[in-house]
Backbone bond lengths (Angstrom), bond angles and torsions (degrees), N, CA, C in turn:
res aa  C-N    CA-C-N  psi(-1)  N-CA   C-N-CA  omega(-1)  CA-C   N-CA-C  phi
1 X - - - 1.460 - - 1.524 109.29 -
2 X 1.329 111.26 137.88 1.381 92.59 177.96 1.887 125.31 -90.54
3 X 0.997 85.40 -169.55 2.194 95.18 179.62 1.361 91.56 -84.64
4 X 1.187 109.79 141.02 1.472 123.79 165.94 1.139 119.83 -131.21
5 X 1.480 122.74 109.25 1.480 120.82 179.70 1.348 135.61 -94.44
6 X 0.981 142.00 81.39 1.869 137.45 -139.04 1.966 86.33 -104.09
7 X 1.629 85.80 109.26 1.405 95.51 166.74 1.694 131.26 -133.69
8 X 0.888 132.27 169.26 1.532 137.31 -177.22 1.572 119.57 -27.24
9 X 1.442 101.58 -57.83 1.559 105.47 -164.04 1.526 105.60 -161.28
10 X 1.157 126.28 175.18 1.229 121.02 176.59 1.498 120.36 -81.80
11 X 1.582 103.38 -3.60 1.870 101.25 154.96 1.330 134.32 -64.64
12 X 1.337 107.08 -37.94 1.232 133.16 -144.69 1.887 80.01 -100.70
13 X 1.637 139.66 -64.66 1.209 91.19 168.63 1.171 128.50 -79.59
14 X 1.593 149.91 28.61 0.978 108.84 -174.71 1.985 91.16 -108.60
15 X 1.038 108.59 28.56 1.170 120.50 164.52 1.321 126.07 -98.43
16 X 1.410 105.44 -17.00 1.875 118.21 144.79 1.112 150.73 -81.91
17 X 1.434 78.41 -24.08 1.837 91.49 162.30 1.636 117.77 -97.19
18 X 1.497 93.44 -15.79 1.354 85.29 160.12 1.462 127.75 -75.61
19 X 1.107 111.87 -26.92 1.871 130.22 162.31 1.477 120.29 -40.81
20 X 1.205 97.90 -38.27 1.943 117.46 -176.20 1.641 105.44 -90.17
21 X 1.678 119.95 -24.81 1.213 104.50 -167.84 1.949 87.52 -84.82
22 X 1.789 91.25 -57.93 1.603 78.61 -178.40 1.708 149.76 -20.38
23 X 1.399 75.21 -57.03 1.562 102.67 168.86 1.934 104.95 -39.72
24 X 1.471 87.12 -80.43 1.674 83.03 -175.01 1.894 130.51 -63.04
25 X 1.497 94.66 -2.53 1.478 92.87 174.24 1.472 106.38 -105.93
26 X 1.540 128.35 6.13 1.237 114.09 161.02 1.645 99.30 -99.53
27 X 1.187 125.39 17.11 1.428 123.01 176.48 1.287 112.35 -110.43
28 X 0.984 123.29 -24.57 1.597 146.46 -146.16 1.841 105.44 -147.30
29 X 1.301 147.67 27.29 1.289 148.00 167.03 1.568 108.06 13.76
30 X 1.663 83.88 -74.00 2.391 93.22 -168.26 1.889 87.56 -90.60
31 X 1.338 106.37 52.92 1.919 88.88 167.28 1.479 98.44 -91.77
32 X 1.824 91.67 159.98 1.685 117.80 -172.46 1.711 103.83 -81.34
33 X 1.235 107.57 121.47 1.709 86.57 -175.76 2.011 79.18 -116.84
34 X 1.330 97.23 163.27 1.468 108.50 158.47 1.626 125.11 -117.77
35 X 1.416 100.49 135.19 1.189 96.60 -155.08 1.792 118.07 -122.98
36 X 1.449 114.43 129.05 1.417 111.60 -157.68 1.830 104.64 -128.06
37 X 1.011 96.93 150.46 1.467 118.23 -161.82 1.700 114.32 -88.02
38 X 1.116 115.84 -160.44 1.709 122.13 -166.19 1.099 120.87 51.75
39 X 1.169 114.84 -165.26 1.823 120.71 -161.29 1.737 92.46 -82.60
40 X 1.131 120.08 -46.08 1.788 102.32 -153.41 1.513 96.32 -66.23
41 X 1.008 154.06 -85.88 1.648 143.89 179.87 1.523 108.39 -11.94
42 X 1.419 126.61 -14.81 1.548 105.58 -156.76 1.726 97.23 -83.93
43 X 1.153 125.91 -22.99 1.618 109.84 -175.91 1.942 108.12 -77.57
44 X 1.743 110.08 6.92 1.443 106.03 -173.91 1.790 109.77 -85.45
45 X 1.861 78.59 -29.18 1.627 94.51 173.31 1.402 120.12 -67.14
46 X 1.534 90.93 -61.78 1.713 89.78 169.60 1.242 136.54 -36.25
47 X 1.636 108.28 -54.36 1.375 101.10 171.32 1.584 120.30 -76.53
48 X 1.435 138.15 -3.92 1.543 150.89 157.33 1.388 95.65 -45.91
49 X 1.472 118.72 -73.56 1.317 126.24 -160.57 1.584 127.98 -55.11
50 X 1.748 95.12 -22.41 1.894 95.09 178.95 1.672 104.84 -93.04
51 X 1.646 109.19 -2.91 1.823 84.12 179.03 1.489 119.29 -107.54
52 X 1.043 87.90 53.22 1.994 89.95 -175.05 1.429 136.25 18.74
53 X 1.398 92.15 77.48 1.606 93.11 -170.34 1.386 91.88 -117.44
54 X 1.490 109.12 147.82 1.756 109.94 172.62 1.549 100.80 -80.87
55 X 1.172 107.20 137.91 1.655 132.44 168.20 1.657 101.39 -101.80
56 X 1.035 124.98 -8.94 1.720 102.25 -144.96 2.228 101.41 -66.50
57 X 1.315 91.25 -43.06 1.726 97.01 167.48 1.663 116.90 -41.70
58 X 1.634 110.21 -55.72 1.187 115.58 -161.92 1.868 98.67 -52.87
59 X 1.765 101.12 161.46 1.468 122.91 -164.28 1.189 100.68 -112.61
60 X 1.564 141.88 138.89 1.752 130.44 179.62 1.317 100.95 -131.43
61 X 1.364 118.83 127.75 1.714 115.82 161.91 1.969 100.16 -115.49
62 X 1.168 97.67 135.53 1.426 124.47 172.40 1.792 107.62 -57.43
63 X 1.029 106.70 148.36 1.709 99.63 -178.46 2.039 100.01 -85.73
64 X 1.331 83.92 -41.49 1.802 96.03 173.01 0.978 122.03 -162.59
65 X 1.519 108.93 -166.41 1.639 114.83 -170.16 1.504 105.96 -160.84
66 X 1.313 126.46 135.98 1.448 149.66 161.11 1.875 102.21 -26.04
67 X 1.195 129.96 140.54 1.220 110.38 155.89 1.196 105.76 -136.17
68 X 1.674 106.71 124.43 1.889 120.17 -174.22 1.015 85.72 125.44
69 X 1.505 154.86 -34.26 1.353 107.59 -161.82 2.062 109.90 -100.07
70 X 1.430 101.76 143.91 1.489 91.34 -176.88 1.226 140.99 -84.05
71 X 1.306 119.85 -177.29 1.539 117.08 -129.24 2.064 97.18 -64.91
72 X 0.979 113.61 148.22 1.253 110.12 164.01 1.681 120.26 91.99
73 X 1.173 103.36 -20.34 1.610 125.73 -174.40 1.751 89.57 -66.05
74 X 1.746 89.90 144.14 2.033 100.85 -161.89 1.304 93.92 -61.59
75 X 1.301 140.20 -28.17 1.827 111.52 -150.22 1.225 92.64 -137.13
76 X 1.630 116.56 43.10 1.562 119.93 136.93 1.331 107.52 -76.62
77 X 1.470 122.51 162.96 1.641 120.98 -157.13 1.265 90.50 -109.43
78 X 1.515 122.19 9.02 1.260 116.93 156.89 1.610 117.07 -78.86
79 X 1.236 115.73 -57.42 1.659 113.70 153.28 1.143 131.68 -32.11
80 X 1.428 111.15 -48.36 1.506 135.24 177.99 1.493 101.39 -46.49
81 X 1.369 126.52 -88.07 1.612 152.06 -169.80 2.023 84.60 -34.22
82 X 1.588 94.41 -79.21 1.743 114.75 -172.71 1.803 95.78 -22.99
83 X 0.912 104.52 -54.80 1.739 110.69 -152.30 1.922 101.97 -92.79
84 X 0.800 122.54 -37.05 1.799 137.73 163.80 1.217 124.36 -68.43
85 X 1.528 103.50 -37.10 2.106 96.18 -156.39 2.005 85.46 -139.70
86 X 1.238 119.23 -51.46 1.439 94.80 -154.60 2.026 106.20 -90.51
87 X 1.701 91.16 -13.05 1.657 78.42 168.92 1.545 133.05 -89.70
88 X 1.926 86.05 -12.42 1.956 87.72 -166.26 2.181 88.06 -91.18
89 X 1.155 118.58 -14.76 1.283 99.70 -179.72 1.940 107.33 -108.49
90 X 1.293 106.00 3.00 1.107 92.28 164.32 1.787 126.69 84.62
91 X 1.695 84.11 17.98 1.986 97.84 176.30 1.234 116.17 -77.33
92 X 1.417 105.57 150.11 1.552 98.26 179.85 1.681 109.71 -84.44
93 X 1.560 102.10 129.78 1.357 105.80 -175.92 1.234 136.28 -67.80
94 X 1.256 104.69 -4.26 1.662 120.02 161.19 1.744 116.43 -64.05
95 X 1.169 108.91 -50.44 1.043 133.18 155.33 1.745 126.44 -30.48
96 X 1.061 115.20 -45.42 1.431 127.69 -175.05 1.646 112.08 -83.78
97 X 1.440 126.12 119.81 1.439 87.95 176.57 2.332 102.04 -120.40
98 X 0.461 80.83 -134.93 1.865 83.68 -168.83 1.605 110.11 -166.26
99 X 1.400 140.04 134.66 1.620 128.19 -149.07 1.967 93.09 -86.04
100 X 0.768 122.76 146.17 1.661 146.44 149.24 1.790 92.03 94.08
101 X 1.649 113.21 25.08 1.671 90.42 -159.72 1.975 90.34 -95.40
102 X 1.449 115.83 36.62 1.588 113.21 166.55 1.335 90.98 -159.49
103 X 1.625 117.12 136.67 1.519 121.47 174.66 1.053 119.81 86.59
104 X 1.191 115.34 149.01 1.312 129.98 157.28 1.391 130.18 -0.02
105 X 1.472 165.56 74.99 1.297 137.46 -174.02 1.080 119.56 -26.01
106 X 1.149 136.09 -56.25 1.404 147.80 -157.81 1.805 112.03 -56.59
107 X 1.396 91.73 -46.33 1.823 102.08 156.54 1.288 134.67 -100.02
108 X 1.268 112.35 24.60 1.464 131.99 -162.63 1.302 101.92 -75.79
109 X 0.992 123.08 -39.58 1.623 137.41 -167.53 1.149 114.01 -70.64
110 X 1.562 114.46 -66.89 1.659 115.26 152.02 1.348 124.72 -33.03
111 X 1.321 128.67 -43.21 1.253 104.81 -152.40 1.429 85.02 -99.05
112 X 1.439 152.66 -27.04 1.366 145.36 150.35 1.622 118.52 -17.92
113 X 1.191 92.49 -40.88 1.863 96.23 -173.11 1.847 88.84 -101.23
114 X 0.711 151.02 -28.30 1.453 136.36 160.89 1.380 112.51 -69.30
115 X 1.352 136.86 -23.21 1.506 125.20 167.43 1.540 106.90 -87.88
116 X 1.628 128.45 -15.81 1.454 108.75 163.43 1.312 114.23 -80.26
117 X 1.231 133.88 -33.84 1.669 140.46 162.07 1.669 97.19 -28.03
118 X 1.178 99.67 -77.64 1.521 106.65 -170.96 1.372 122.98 -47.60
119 X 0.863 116.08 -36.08 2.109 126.50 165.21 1.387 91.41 -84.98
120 X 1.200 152.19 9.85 1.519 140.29 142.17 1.402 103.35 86.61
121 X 1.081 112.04 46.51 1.611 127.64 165.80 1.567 107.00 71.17
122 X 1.439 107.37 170.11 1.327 107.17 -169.29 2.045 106.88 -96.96
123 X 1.291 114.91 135.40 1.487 115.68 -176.34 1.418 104.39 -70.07
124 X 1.310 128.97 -58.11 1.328 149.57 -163.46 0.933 127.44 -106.98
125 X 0.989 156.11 31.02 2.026 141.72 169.25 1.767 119.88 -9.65
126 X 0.762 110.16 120.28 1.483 108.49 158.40 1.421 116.35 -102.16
127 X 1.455 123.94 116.21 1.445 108.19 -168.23 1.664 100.13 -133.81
128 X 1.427 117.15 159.36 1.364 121.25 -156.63 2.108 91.89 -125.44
129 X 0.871 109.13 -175.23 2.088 101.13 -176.28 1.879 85.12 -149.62
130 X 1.693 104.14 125.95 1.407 105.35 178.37 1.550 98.43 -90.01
131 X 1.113 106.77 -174.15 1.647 130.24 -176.53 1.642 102.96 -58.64
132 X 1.389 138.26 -46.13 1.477 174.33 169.37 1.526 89.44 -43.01
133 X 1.114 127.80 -65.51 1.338 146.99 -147.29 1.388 123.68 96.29
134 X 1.582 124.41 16.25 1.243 124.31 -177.46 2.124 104.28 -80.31
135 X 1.407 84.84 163.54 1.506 115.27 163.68 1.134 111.13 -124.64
136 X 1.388 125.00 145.09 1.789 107.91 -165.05 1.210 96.84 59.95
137 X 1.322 106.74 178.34 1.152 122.62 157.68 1.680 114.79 -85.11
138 X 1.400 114.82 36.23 1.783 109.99 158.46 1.429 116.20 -69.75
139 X 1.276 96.58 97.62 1.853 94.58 171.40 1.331 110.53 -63.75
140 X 1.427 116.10 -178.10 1.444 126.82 161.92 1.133 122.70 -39.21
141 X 1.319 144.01 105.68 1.392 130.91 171.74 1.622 112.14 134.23
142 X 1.496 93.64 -9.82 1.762 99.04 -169.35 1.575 111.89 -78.47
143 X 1.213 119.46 134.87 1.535 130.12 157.34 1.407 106.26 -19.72
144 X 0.790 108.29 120.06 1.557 123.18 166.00 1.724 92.53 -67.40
145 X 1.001 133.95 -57.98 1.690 135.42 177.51 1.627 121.18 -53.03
146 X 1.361 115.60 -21.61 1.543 156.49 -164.82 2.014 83.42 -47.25
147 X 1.240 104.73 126.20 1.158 120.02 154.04 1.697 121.87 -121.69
148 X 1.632 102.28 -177.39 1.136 110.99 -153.50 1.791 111.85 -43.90
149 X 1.049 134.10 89.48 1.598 140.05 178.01 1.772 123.40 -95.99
150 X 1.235 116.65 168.93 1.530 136.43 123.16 1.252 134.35 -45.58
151 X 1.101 132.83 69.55 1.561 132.05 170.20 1.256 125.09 -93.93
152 X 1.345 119.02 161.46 1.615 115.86 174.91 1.528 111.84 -104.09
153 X 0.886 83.79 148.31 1.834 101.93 -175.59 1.601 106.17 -82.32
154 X 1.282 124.38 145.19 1.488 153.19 -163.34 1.404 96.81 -92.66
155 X 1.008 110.00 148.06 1.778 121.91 -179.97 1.562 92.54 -78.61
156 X 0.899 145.54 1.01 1.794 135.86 -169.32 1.608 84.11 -111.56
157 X 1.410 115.33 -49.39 1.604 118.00 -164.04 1.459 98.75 -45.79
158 X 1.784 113.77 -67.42 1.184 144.44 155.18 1.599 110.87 7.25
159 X 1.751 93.68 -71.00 1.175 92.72 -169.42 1.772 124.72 -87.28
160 X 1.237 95.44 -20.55 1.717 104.95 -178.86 1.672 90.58 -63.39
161 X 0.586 135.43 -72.41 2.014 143.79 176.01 1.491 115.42 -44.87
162 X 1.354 96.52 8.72 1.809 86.32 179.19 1.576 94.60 -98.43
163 X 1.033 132.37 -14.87 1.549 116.54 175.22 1.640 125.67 -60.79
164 X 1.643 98.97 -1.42 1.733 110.82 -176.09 1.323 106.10 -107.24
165 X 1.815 110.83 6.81 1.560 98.07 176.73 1.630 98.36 -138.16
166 X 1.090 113.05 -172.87 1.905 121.52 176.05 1.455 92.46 -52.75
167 X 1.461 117.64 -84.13 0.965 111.97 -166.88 1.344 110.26 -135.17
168 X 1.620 112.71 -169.86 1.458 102.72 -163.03 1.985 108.37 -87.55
169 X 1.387 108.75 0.84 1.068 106.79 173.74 1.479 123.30 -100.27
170 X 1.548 118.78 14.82 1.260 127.81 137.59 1.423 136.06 -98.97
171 X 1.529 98.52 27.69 1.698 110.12 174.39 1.396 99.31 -97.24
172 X 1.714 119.20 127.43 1.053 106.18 -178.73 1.525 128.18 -68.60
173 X 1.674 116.73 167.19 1.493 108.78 161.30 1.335 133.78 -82.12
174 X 1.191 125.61 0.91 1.488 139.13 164.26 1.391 117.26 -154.25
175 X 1.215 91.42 163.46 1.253 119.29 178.18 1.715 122.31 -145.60
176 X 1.595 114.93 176.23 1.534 113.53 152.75 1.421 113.71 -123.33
177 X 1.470 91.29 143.62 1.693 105.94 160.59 1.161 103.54 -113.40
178 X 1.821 79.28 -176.11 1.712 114.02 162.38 1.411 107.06 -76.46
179 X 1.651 126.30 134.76 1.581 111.78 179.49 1.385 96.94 -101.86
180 X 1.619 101.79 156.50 1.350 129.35 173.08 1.471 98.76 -27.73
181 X 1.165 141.06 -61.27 1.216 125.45 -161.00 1.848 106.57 -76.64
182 X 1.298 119.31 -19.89 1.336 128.99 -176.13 1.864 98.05 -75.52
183 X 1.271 116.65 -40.61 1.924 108.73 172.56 1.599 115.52 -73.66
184 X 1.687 101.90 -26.03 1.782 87.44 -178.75 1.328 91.88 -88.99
185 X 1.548 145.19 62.87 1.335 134.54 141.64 1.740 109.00 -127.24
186 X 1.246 112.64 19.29 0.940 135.38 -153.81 1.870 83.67 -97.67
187 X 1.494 119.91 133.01 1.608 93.61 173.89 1.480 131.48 -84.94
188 X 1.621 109.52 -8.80 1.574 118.94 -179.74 1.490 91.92 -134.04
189 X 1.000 104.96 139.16 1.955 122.57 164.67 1.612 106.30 -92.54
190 X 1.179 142.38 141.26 1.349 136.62 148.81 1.413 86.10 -114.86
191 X 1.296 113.10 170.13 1.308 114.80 -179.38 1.888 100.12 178.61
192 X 1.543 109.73 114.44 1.397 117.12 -157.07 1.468 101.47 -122.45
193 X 1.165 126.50 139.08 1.468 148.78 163.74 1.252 125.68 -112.83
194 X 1.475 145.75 170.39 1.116 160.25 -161.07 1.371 134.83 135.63
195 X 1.590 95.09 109.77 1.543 125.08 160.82 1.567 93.28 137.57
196 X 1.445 111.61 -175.07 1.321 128.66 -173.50 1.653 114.86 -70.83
197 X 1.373 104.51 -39.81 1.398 118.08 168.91 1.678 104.51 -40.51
198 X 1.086 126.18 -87.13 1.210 132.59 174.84 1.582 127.76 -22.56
199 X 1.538 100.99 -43.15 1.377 118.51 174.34 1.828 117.56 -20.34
200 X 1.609 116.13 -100.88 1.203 120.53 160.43 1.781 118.08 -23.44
201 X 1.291 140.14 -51.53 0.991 121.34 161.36 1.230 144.22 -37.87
202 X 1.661 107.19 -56.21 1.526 128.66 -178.75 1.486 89.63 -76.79
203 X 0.986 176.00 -94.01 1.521 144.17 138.52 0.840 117.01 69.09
204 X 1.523 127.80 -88.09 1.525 139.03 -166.43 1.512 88.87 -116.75
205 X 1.251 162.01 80.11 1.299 156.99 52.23 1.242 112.81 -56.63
206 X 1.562 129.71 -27.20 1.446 106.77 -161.68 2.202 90.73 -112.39
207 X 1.414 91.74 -29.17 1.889 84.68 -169.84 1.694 103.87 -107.83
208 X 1.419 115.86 -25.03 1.102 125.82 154.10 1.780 128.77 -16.20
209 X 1.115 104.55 161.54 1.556 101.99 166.90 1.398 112.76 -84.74
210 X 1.460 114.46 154.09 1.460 117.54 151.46 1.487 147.99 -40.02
211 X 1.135 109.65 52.39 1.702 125.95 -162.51 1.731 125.23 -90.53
212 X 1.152 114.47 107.73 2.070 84.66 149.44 1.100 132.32 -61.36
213 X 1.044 111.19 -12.56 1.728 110.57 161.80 1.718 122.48 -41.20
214 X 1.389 102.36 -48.07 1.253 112.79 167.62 1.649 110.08 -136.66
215 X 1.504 88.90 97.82 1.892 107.26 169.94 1.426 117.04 -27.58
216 X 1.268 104.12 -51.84 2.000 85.68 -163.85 1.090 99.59 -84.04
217 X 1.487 147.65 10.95 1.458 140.21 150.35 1.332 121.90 -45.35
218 X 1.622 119.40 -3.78 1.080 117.04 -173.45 1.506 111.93 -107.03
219 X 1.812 115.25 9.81 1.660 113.42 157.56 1.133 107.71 -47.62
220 X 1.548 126.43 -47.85 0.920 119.56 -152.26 1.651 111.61 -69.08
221 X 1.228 114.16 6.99 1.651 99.83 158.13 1.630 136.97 -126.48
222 X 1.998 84.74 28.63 1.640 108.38 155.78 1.282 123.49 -68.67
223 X 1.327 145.38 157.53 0.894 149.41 -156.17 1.559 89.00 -117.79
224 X 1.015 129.55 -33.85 1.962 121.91 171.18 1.431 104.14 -133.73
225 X 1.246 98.90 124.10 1.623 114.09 174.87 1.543 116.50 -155.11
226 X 1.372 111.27 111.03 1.120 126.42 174.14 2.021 116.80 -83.16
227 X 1.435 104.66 123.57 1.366 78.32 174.01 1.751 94.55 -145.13
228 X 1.488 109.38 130.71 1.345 130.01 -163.72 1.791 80.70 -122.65
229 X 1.416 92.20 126.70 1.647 139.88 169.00 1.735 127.71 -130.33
230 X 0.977 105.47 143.08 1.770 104.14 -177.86 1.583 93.90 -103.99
231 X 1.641 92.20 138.95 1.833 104.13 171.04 1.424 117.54 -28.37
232 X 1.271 149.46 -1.44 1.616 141.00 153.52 1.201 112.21 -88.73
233 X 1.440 122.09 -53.39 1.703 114.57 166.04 1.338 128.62 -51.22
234 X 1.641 118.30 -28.61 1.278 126.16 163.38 1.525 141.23 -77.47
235 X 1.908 87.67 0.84 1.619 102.42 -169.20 1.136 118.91 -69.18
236 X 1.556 144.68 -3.72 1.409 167.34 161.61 1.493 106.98 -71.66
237 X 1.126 115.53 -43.66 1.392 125.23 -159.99 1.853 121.65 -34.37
238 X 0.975 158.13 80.47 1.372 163.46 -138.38 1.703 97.85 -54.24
239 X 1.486 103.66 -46.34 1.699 137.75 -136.94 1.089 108.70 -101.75
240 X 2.034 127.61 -23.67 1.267 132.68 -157.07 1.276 110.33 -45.32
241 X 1.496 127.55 -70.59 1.043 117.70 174.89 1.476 142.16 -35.28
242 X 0.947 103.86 -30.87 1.609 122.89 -179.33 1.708 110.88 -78.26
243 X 1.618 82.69 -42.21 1.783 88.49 166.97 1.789 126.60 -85.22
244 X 1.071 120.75 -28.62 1.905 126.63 147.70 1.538 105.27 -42.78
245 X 1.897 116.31 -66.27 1.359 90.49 -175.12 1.416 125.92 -86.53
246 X 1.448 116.56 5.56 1.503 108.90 173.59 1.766 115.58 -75.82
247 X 1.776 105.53 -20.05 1.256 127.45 174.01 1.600 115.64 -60.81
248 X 1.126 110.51 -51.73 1.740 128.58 166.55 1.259 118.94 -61.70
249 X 1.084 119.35 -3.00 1.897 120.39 -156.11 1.770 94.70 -146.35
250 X 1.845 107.83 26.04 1.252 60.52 -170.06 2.173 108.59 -93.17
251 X 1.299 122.66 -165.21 1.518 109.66 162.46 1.248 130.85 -92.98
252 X 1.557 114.76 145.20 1.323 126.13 -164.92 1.788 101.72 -14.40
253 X 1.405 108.12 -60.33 1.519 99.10 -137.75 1.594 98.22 -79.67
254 X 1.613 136.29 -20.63 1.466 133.52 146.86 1.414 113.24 -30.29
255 X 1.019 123.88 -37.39 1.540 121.15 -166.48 1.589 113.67 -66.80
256 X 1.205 125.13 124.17 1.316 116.47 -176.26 1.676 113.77 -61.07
């Protein structure tokens, strides 16, 4: 089952998940973190970035990447990460990599899951839940087994993401991720929500059935998964209560 954290605002967790990354990068120096884009992660960064911790060791893989748009253009998630995560905390950018950004597309996927093998899997995920119910970009329908691929993007995906471009007909139609089966090897899930929108989703991923219907339903067969929500994303929740006081109660050595 996972941790459930029902908190204030999206400051307040990303000041817990910043607690969990810290933690393991003053434990772990060269740890693998995974690293995911858009607005809900940005207060994890924020709060990363004011406590001076060296990153330059730590390793970053991108959850995904746009495919078509060219090199350098702002809201490739290569820009994205560069300009969000590896300049305000200070990673070395060699270090960071982003899926199809060497080779071929066609083998892009492979060699993504052979360069996280090789850094010895990822410690941390940071993962965000779209409107769809994807993580990554796994839409509805994806293999739960689904590794790093080419997928097409959903007209809802499409459209929730067109506010980062002119218009919605320069949002691309595909992309690659990490597949569902590429995050549950991941050894910790965080996984953050916020606002009402979200609500009903995080819902049926976390109390829900086991579905591809809705991708991130499949935390539920991580063995550690943290997932910090603010009181509107949690307003569905069956369990809240149970999850506030399991939060309050919990023992010393749970405590980050």
């Amino acid at each position: 089952m996972a941790e459930v954290v029902i908190v204030r605002d999206a400051d307040e967790a990303g000041e817990i998940a910043a607690d969990l990354i810290e933690k393991l990068v003053r434990g772990t120096p060269d740890a693998v973190l995974g690293l995911a884009t858009g607005s809900t992660p940005l207060t994890t960064w924020t709060a990363l970035g004011k406590r001076g911790l060296d990153f330059s060791r730590v390793r970053g893989f991108a959850l995904d990447e746009y495919v078509g748009l060219e090199q350098g253009h702002p809201q490739s998630y290569r820009s994205v990460i560069d300009r969000e995560v590896v300049g305000p905390l200070r990673l070395t950018a060699e270090l960071v990599r982003v899926p199809g950004d060497s080779g071929p597309i066609e083998t892009a996927g492979d060699d993504y899951e052979a360069a996280i093998a090789a850094a010895g899997g990822i410690d941390l995920q940071v993962l965000g839940i779209g409107r769809t119910g994807h993580i990554g970009f796994n839409e509805p329908s994806s293999s739960f087994g689904s590794l790093t691929r080419v997928k097409t993007l959903t007209k809802q995906t499409r459209a929730d993401n067109a506010r980062f471009f002119d218009s919605i007909d320069d949002v691309p139609t595909h992309c690659i991720t990490q597949g569902l089966g590429t995050i549950l090897r991941a050894r910790h899930l965080v996984l953050l929500a916020f606002g009402e929108a979200k609500a009903q989703i995080i819902a049926g991923a976390l109390e829900g059935p086991l579905t591809a219907s809705l991708p991130a339903s499949v935390v539920q067969l991580h063995p550690r998964v943290t997932v910090i929500v603010d009181e509107p994303a949690a307003s569905d929740l069956a369990f809240a209560d149970y999850y506030r006081y399991a939060w309050e109660h919990r023992l010393p050595w749970e405590k980050v």
